[in-house]
Residue frames relative to the residue before (quaternion, step in Angstrom):
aa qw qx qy qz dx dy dz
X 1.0000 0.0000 0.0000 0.0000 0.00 0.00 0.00
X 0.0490 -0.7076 0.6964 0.1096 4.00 -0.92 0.44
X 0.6113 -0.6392 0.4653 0.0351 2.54 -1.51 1.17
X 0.6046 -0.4397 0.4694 0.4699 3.94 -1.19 -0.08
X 0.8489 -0.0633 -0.1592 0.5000 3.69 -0.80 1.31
X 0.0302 -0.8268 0.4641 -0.3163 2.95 1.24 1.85
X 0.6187 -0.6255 0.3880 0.2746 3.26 0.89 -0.76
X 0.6879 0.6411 -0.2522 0.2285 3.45 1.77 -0.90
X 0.0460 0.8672 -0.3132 0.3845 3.12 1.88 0.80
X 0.9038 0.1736 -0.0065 0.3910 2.12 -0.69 -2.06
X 0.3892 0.6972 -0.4137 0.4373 3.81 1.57 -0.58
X 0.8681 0.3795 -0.1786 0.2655 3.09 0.00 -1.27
X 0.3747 0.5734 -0.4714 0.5556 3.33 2.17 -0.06
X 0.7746 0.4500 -0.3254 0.3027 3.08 -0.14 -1.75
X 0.5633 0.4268 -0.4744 0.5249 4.17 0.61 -0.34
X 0.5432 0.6600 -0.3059 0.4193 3.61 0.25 -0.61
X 0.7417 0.4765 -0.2236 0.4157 2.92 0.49 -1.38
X 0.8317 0.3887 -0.1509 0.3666 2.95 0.93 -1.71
X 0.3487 0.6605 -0.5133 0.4227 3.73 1.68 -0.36
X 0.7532 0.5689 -0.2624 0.2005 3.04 0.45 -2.12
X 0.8558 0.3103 -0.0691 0.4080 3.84 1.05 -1.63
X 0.7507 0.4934 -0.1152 0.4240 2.90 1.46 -0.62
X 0.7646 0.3118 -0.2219 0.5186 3.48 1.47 0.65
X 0.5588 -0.6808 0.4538 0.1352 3.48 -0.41 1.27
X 0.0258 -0.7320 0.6787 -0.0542 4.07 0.43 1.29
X 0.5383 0.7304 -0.4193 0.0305 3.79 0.34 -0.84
X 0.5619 0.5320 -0.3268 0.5426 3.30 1.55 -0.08
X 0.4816 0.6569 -0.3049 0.4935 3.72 1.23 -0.24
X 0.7888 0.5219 -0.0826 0.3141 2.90 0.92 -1.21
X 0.2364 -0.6649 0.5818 0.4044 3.72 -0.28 1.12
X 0.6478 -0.3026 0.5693 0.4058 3.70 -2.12 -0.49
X 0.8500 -0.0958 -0.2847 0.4327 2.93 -1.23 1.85
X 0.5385 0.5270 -0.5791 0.3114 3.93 0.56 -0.10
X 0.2486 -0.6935 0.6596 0.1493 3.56 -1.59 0.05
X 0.3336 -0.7842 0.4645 0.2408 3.24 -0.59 1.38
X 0.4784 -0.7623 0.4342 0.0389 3.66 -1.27 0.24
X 0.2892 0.8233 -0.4883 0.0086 3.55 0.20 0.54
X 0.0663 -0.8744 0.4785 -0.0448 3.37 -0.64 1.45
X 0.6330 -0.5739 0.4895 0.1742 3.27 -1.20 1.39
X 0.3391 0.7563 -0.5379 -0.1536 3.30 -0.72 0.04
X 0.4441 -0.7763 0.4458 -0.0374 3.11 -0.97 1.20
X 0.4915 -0.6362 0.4224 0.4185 4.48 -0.62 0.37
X 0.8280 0.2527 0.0715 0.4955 3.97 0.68 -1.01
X 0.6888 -0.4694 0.4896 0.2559 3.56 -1.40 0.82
X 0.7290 0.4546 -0.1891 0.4754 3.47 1.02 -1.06
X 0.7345 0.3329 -0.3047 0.5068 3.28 0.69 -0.87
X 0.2000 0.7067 -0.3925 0.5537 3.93 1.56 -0.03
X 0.8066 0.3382 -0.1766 0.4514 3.91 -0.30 -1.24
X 0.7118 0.5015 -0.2348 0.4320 3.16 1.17 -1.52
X 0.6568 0.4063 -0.3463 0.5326 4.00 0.61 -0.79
X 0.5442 0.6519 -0.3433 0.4013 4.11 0.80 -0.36
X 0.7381 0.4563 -0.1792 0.4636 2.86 0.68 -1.37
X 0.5136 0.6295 -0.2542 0.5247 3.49 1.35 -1.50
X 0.7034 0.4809 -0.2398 0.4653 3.97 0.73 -1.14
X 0.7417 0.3703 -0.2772 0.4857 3.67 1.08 -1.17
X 0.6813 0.4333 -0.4161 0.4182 3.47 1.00 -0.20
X 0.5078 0.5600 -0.5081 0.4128 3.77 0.89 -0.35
X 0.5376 0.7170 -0.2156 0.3877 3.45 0.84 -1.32
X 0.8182 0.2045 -0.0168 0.5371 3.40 0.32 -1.57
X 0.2973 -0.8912 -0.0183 -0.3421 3.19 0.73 0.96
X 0.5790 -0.1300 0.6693 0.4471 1.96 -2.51 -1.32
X 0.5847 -0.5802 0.5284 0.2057 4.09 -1.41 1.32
X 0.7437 0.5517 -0.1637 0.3402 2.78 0.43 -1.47
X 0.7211 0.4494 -0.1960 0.4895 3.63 1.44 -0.99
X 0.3573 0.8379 -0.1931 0.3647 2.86 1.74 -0.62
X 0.7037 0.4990 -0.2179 0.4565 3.12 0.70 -1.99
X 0.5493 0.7136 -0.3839 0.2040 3.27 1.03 -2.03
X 0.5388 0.7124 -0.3902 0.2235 3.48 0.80 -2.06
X 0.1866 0.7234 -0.6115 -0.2606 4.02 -0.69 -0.02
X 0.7885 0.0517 -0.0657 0.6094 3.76 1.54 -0.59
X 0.1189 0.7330 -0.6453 -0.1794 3.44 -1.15 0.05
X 0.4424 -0.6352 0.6284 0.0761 3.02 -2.21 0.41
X 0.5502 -0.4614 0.4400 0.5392 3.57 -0.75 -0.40
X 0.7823 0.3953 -0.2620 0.4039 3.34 0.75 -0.94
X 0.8008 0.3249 -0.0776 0.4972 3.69 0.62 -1.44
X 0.2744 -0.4440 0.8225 0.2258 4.46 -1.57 0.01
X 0.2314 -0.6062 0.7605 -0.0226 3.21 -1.88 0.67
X 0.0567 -0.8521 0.5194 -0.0306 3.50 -0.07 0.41
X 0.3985 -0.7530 0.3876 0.3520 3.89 -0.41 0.67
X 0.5926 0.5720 -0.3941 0.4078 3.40 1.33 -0.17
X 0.6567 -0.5854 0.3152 0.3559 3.65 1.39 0.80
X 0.6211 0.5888 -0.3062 0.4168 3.65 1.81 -0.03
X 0.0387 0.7962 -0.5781 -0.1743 3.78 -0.29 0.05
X 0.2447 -0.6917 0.6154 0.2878 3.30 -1.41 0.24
X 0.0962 -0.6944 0.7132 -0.0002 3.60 -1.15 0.53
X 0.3575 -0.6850 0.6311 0.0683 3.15 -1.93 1.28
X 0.2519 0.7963 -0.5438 -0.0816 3.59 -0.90 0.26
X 0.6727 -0.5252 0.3971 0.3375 3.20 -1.54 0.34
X 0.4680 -0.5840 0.4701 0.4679 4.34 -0.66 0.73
X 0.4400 0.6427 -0.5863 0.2227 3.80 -0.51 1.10
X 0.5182 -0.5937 0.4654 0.4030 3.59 -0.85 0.80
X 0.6322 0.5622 -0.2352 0.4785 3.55 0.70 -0.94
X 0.4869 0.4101 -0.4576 0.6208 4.21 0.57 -0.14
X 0.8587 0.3125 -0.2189 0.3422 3.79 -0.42 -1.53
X 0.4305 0.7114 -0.5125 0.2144 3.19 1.25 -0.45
X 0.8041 0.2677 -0.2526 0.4668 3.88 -1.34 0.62
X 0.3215 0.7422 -0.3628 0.4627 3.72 1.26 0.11
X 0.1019 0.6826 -0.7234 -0.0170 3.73 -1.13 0.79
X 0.1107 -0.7598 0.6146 0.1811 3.40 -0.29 1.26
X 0.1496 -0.4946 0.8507 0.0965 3.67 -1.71 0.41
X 0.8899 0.1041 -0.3190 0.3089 2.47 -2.61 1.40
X 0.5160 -0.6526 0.4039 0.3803 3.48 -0.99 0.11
X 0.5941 -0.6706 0.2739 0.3498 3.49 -1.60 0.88
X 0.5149 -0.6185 0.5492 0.2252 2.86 -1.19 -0.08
């Protein structure tokens, strides 16, 4: 069991992170789609908190740094055609979503 400020946060950036930079989907990929790999999380707050946790892992490391092509409050662009997005547990955030691969 883990406790409150367990840590599964910042975990759940740091897989993210690495799904996101560190693995070559591009053959997955039809022409022009961008693949997606979203966090999802219990609260608006903790939402800000695992983001932030994602933009600082990100900014960094240089090298990930570069990756960046846009961000939002909500989503990372990434030039490798991946973004990561945070949402809140609601049927209604994921709703229209086709996840591939297992979660994270």
């Amino acid at each position: 069991m883990i406790r409150r400020r367990g840590g599964e946060s910042q975990i759940a950036a740091l897989l993210a992170v690495f799904a996101a930079c560190f693995k070559n989907y591009s053959e997955l990929l039809s022409p022009g789609e961008r693949g997606t790999f979203m966090v999802i999380v219990a609260d608006k707050r903790q939402a800000r908190t695992v983001l932030r946790y994602i933009r600082g892992l990100i900014q960094s490391v240089p090298m990930l740094e570069k990756m960046v092509e846009h961000e939002t409050q909500e989503r990372i662009d990434l030039r490798n055609r991946v973004s990561i997005e945070v949402h809140t547990a609601s049927f209604r955030a994921v709703r229209g979503y086709t996840p591939h691969g297992p979660a994270i």
